[in-house]
Residue frames as a rotation matrix with the C-alpha (Angstrom) as fourth column:
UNK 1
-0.499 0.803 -0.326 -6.69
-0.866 -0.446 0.229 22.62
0.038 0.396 0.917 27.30
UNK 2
-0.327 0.746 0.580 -9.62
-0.240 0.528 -0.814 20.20
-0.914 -0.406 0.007 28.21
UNK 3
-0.932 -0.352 -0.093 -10.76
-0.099 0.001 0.995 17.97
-0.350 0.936 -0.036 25.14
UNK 4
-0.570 0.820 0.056 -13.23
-0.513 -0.408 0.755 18.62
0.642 0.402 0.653 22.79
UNK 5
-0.945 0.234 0.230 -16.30
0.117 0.896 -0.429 17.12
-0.307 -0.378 -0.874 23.86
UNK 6
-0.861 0.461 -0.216 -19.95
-0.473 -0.567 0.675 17.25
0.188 0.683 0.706 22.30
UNK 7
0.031 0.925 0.378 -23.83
-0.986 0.089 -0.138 17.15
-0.161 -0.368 0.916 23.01
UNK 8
0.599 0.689 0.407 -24.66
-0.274 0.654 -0.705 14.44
-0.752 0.311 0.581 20.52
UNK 9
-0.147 -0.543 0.827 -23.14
0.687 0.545 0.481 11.82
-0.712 0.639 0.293 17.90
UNK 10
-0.855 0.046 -0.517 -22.96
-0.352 -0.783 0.512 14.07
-0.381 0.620 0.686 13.84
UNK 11
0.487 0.870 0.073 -25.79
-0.396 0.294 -0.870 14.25
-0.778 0.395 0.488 11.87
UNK 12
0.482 0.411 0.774 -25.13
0.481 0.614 -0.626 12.51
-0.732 0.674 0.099 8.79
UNK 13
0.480 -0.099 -0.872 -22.57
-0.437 -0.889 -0.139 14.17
-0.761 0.448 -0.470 6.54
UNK 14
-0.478 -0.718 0.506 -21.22
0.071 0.542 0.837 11.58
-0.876 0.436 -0.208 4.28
UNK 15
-0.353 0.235 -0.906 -21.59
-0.814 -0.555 0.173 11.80
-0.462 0.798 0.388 0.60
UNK 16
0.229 -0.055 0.972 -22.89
-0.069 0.995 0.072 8.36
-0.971 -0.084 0.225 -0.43
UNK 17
0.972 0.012 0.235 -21.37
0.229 0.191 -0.955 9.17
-0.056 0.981 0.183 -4.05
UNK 18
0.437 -0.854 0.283 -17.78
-0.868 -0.483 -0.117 9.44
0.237 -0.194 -0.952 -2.32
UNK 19
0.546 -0.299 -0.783 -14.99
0.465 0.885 -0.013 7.05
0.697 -0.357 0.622 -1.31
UNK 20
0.868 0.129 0.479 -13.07
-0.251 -0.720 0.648 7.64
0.428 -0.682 -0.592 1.80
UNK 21
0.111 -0.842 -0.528 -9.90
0.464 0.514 -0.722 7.25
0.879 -0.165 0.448 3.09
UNK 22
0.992 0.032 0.126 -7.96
-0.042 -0.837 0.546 8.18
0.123 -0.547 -0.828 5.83
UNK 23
-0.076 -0.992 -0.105 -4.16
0.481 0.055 -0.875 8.65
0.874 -0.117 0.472 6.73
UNK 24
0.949 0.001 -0.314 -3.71
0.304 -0.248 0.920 8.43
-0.077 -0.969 -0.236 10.47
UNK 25
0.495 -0.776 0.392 -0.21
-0.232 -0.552 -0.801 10.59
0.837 0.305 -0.453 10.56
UNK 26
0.999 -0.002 -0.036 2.01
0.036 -0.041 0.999 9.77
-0.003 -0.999 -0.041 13.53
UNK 27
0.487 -0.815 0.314 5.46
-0.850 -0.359 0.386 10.44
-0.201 -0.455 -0.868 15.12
UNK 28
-0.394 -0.818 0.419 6.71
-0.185 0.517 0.836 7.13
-0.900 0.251 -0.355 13.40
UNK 29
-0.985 0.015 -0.175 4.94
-0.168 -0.368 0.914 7.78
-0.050 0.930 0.365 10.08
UNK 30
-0.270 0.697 -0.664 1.72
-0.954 -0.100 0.282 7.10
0.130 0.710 0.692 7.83
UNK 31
-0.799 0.352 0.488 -0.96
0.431 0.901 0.056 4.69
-0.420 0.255 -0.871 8.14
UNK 32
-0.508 0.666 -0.546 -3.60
-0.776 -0.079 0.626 4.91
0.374 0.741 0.557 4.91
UNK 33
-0.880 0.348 0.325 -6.89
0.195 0.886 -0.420 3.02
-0.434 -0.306 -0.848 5.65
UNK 34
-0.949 0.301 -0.096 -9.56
-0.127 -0.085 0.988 2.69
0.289 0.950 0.119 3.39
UNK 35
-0.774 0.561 0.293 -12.76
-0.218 0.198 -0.956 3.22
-0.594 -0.804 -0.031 5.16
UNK 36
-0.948 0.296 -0.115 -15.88
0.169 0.777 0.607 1.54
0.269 0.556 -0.786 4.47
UNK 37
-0.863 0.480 0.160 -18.96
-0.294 -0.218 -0.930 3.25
-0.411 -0.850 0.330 5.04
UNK 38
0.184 0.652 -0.736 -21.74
-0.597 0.669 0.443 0.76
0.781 0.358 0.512 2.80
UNK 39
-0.493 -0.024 -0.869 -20.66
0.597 0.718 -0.358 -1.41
0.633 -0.696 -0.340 5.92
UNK 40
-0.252 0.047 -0.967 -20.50
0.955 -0.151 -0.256 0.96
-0.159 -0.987 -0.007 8.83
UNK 41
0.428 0.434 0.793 -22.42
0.551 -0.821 0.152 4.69
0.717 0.371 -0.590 7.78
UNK 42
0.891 0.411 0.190 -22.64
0.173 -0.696 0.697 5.84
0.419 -0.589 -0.691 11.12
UNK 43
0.758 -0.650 -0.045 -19.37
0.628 0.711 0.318 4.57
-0.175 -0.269 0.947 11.84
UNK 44
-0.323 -0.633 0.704 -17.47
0.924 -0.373 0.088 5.89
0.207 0.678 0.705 9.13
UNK 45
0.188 -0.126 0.974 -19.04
0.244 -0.955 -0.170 9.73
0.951 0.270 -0.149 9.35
UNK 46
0.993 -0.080 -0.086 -18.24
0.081 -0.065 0.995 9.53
-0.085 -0.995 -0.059 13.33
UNK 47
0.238 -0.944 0.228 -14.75
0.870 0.312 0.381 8.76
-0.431 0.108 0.896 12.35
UNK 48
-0.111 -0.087 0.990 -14.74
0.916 -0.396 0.068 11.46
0.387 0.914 0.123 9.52
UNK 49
0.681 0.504 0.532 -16.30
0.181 -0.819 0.544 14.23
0.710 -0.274 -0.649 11.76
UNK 50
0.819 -0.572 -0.030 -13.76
0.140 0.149 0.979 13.76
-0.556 -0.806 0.202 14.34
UNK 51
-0.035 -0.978 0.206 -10.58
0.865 0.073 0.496 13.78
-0.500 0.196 0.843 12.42
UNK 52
0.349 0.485 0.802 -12.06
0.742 -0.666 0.081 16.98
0.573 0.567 -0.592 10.42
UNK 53
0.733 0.340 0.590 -12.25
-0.068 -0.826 0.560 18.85
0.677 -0.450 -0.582 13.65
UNK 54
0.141 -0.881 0.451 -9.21
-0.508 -0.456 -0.731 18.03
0.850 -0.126 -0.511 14.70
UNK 55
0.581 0.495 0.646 -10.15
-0.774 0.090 0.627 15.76
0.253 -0.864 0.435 17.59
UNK 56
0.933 -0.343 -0.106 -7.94
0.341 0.939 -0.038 13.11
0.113 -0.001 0.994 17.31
UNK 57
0.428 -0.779 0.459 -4.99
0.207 -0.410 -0.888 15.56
0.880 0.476 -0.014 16.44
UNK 58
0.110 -0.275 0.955 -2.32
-0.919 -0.394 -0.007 15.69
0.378 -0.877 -0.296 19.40
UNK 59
0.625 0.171 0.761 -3.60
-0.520 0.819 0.242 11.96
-0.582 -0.547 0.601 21.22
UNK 60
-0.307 -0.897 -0.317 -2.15
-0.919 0.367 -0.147 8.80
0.248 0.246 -0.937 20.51
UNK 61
0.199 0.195 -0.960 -2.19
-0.449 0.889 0.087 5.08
0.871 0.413 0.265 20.93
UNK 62
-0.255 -0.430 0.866 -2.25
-0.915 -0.182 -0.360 4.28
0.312 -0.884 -0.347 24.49
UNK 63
0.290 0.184 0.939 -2.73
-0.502 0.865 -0.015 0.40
-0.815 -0.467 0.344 24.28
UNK 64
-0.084 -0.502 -0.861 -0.39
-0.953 0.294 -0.078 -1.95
0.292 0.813 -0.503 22.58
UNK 65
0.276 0.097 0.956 -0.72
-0.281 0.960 -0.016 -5.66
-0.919 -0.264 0.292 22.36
UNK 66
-0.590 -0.578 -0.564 2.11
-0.766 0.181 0.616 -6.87
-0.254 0.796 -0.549 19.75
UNK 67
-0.964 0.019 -0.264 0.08
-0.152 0.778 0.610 -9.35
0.217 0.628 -0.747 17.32
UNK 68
-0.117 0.993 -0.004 -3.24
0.922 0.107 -0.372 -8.20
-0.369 -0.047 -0.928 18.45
UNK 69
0.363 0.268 0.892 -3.77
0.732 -0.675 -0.095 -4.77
0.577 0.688 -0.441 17.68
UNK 70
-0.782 -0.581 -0.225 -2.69
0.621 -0.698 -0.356 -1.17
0.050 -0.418 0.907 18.55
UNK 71
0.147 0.916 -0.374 -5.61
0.989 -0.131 0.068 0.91
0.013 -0.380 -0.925 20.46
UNK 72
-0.979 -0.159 0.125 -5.84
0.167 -0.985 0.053 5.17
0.114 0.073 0.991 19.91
UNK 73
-0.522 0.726 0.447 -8.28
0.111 -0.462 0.880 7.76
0.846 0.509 0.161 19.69
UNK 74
0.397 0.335 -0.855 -8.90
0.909 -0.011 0.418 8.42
0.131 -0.942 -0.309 23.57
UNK 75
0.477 -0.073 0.876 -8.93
-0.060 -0.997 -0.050 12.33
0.877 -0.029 -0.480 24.55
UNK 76
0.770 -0.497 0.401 -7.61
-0.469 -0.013 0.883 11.50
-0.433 -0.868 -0.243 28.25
UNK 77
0.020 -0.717 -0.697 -4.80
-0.395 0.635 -0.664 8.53
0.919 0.288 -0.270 26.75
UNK 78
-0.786 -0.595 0.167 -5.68
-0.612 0.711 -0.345 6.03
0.086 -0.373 -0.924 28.96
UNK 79
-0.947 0.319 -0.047 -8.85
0.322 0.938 -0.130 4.15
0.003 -0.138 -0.990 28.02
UNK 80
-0.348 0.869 -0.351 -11.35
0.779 0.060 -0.624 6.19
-0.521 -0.491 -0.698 29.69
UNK 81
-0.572 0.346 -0.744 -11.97
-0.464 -0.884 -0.054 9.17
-0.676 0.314 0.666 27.63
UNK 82
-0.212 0.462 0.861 -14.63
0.950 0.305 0.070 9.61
-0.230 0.833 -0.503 24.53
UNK 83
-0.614 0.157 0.773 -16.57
0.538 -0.633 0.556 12.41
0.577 0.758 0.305 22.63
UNK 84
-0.845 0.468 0.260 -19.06
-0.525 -0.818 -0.235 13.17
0.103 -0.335 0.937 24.87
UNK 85
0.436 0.898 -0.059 -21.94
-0.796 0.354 -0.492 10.90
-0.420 0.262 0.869 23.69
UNK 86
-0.697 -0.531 0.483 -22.03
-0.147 0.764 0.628 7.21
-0.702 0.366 -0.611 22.33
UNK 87
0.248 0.763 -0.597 -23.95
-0.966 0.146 -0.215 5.53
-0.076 0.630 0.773 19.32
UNK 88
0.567 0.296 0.768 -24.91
-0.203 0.955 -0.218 1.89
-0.798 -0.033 0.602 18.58
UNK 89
-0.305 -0.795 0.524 -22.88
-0.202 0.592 0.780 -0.68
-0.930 0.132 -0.342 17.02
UNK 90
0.520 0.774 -0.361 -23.42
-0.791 0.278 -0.545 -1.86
-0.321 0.569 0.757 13.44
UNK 91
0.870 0.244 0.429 -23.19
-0.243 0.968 -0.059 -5.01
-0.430 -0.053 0.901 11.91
UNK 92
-0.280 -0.955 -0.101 -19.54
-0.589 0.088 0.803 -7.17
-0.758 0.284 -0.587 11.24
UNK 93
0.618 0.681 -0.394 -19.58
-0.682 0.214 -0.699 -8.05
-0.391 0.700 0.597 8.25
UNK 94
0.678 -0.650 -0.344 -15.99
-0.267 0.218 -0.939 -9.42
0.685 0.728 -0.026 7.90
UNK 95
0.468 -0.469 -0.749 -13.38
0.735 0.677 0.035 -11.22
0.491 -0.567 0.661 9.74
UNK 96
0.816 -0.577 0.045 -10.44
-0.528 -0.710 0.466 -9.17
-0.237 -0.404 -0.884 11.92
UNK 97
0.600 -0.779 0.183 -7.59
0.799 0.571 -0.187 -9.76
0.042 0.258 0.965 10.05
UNK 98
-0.470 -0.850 -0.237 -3.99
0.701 -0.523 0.485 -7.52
-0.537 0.061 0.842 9.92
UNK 99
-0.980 -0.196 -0.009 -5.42
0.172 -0.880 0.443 -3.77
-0.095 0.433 0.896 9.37
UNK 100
0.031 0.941 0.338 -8.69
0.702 -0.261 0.663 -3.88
0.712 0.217 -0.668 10.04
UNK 101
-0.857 -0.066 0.511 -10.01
-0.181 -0.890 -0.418 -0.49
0.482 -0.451 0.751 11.73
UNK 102
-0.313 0.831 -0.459 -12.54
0.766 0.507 0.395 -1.31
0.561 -0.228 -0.795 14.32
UNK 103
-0.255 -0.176 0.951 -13.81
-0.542 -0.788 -0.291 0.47
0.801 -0.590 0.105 17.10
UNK 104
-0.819 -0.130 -0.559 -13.17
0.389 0.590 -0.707 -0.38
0.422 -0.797 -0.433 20.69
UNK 105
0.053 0.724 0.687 -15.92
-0.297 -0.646 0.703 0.12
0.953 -0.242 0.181 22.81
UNK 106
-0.569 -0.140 0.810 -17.31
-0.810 -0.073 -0.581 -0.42
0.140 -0.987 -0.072 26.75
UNK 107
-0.721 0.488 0.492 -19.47
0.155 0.805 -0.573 -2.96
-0.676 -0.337 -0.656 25.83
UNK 108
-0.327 0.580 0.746 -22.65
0.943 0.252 0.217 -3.30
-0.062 0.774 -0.630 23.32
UNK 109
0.541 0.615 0.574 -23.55
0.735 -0.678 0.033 0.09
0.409 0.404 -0.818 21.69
UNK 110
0.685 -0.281 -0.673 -21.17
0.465 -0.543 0.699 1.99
-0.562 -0.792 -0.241 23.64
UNK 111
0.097 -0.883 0.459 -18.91
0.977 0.172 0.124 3.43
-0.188 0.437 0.880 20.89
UNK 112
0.735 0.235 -0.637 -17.40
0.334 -0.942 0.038 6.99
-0.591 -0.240 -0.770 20.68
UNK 113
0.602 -0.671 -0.433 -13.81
-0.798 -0.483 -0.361 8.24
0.033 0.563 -0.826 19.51
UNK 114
-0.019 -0.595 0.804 -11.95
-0.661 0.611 0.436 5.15
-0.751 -0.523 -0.404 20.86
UNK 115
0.916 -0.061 -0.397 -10.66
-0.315 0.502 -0.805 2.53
0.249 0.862 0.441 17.23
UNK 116
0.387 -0.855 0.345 -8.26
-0.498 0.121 0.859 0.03
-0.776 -0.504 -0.379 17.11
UNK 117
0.404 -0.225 -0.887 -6.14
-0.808 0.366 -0.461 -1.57
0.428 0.903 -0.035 14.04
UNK 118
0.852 -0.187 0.490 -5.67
-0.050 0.901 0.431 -5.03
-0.522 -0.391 0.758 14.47
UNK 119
0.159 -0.949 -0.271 -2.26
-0.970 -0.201 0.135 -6.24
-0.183 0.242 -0.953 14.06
UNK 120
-0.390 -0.709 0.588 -2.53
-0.587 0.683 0.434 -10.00
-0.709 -0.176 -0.682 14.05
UNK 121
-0.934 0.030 -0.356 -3.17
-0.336 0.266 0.904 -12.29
0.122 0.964 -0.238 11.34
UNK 122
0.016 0.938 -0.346 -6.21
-0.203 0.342 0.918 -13.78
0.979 0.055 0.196 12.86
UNK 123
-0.807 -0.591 -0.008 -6.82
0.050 -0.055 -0.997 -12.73
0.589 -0.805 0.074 16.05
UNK 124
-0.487 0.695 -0.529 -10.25
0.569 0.712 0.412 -14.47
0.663 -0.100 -0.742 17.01
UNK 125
-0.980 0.140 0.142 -12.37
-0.199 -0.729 -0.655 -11.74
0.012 -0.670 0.743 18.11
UNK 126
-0.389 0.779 0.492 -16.16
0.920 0.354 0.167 -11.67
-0.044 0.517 -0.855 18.15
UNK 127
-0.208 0.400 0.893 -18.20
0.813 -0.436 0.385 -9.85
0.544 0.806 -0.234 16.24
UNK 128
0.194 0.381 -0.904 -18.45
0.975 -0.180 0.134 -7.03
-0.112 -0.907 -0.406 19.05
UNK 129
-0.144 -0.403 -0.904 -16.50
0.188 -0.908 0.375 -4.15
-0.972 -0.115 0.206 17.59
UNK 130
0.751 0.631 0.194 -17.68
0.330 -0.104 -0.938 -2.56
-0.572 0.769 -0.286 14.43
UNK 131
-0.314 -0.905 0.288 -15.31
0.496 0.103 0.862 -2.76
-0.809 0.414 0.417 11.56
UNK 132
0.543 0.332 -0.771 -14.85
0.210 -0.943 -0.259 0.63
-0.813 -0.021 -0.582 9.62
UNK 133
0.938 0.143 -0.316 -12.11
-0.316 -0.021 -0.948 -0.08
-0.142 0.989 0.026 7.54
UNK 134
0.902 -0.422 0.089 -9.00
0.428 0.850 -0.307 -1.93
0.053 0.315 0.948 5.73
UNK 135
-0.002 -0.943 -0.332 -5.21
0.004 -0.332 0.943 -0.86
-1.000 0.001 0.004 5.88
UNK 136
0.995 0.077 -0.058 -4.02
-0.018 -0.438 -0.899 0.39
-0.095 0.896 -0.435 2.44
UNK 137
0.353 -0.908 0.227 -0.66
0.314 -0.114 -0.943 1.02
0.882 0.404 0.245 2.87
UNK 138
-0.019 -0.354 0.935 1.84
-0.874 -0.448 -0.187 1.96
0.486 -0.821 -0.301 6.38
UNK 139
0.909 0.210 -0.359 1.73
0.006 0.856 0.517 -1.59
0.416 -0.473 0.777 7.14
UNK 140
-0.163 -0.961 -0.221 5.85
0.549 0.098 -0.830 -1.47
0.820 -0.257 0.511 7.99
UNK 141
-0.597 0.175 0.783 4.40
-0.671 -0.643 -0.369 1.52
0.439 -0.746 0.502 10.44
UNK 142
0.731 0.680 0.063 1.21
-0.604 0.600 0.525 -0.48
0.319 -0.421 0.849 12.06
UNK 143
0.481 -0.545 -0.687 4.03
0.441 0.828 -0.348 -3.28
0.758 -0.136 0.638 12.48
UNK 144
-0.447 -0.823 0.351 6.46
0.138 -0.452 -0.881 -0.59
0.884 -0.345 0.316 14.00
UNK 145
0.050 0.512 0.857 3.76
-0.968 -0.188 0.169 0.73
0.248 -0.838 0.486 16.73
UNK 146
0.909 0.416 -0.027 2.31
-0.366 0.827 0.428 -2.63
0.200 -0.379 0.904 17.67
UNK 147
0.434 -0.731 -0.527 6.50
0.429 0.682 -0.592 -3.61
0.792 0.031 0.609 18.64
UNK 148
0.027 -0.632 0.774 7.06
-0.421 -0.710 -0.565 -0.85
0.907 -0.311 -0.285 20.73
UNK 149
-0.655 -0.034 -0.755 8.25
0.587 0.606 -0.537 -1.82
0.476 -0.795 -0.377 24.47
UNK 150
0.164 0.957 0.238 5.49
0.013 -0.243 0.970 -1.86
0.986 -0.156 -0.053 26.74
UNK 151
-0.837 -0.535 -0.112 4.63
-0.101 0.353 -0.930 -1.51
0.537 -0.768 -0.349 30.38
UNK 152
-0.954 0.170 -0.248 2.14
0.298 0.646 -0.702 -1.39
0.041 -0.744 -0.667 32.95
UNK 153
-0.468 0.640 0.610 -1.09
-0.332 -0.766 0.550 0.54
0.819 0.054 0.571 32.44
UNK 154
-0.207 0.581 0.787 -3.93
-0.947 -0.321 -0.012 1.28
0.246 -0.748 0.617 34.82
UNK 155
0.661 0.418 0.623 -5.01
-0.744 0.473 0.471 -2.19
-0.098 -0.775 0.624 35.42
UNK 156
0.260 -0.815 0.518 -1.79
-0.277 0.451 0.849 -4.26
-0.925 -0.364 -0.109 35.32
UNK 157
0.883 0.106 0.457 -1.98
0.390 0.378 -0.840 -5.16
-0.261 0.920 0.292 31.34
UNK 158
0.081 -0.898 -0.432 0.87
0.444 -0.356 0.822 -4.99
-0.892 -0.258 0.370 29.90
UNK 159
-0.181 -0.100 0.978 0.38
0.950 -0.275 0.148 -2.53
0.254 0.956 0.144 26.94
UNK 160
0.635 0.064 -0.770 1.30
0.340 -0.918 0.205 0.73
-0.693 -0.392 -0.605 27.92
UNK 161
0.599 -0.779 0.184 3.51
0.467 0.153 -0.871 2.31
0.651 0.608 0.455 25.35
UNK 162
0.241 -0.842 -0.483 6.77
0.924 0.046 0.381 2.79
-0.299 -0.538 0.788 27.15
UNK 163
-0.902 -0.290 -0.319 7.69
0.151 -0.906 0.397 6.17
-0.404 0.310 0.861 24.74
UNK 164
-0.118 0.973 -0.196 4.57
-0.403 -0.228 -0.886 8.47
-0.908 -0.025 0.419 23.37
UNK 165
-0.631 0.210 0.747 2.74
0.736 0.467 0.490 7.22
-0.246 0.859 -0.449 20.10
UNK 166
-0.066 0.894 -0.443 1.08
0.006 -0.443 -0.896 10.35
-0.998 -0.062 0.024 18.81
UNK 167
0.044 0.948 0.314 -1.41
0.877 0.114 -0.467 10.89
-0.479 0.296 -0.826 16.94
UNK 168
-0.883 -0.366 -0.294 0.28
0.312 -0.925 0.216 14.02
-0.351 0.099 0.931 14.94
UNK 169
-0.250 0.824 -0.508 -3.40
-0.868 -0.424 -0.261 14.46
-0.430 0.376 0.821 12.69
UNK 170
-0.458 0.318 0.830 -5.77
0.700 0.705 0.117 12.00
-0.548 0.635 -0.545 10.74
UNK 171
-0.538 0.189 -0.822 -6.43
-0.323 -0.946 -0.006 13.27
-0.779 0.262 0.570 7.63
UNK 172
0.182 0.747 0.639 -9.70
0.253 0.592 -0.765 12.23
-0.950 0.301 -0.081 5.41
UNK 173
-0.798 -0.001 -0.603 -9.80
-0.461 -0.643 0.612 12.05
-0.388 0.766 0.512 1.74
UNK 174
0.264 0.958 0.111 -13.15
-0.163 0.158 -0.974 12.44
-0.951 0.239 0.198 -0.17
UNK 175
-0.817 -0.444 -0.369 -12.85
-0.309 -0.204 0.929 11.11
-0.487 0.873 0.030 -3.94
UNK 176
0.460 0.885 -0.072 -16.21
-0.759 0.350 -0.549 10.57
-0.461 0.307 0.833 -6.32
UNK 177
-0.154 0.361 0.920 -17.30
0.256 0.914 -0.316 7.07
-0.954 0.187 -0.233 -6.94
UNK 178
-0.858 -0.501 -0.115 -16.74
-0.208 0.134 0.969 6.68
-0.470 0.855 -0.219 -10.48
UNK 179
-0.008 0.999 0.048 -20.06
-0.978 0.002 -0.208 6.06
-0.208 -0.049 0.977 -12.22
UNK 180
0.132 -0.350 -0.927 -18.79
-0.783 0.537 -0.314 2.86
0.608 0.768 -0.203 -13.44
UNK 181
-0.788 -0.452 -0.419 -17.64
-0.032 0.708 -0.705 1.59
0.615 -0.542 -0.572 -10.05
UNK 182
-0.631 0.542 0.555 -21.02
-0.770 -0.353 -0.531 2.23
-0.092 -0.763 0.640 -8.64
């Protein structure tokens, strides 16, 4: 079956009296990441709409680079896929340290389904890839992926994963924003 794909980016469905998680499930357990959408709105309800509908559910991580990060969220699994449609970058507001969620893109504004979790401690990007949100917990997992043996991919890099990394479901949770913590 051919994957989803769609006209246009969602409209706007985030609650802005909600917090958000998510819990990327995979075939060597649970990563929890605390998304952040007062940083990244559009970001975050792109993410959110997608894992809802199941889009992510099935794929996998098809670019490893041990101590940099571990790359998913590609409907083909190898780089070149997306949703259908792209939407403009927003502003970094924070470093890339161990567990940030970013997204990977093709260049400025180009960003679709394609996010990567950074694995190294400080792994001198620039500001190029909007950051969505923070690891919570599954850090022993994130560690596991980002070790697996690699090999060649499409253009000679070595971060192919050698065995599959899927992507069993990402699954969002919505919890109200205390009035207190608001």
């Amino acid at each position: 079956m051919p994957p989803k794909q769609y006209q246009n980016p969602p409209s706007l469905l985030l609650d802005p009296g909600s917090r958000y998680s998510a819990t990327i499930k995979t075939n060597h357990g649970d990563i929890t990441l605390q998304l952040l959408p007062a940083e990244a709105p559009r970001t975050v309800n792109n993410f959110v709409f997608l894992a809802r509908d199941e889009f992510y559910n099935g794929g996998g991580f098809h670019r490893v680079i041990k101590d940099f990060m571990i790359q998913g969220g590609c409907p083909k699994g190898d780089g070149t896929g997306g949703p259908g449609y792209r939407f403009p970058d927003e502003e970094v507001k924070r470093p890339y340290t161990k567990g940030t969620l970013a997204m990977a893109n093709a260049g400025p504004n180009t960003n679709g389904s394609q996010f990567f979790i950074v694995h190294g401690a400080n792994v001198g990007l620039p500001p190029n890839y909007t950051i969505f949100g923070q690891l919570i917990s599954g850090e022993d997992v994130l560690d596991t992926l980002a070790n697996v043996p690699v090999i060649s991919g499409g253009g000679g890099e070595q971060s192919k994963p050698a065995d599959t990394l899927e992507i069993v479901s990402i699954e969002i949770s919505e919890e109200p924003i205390e009035s207190s913590e608001a």
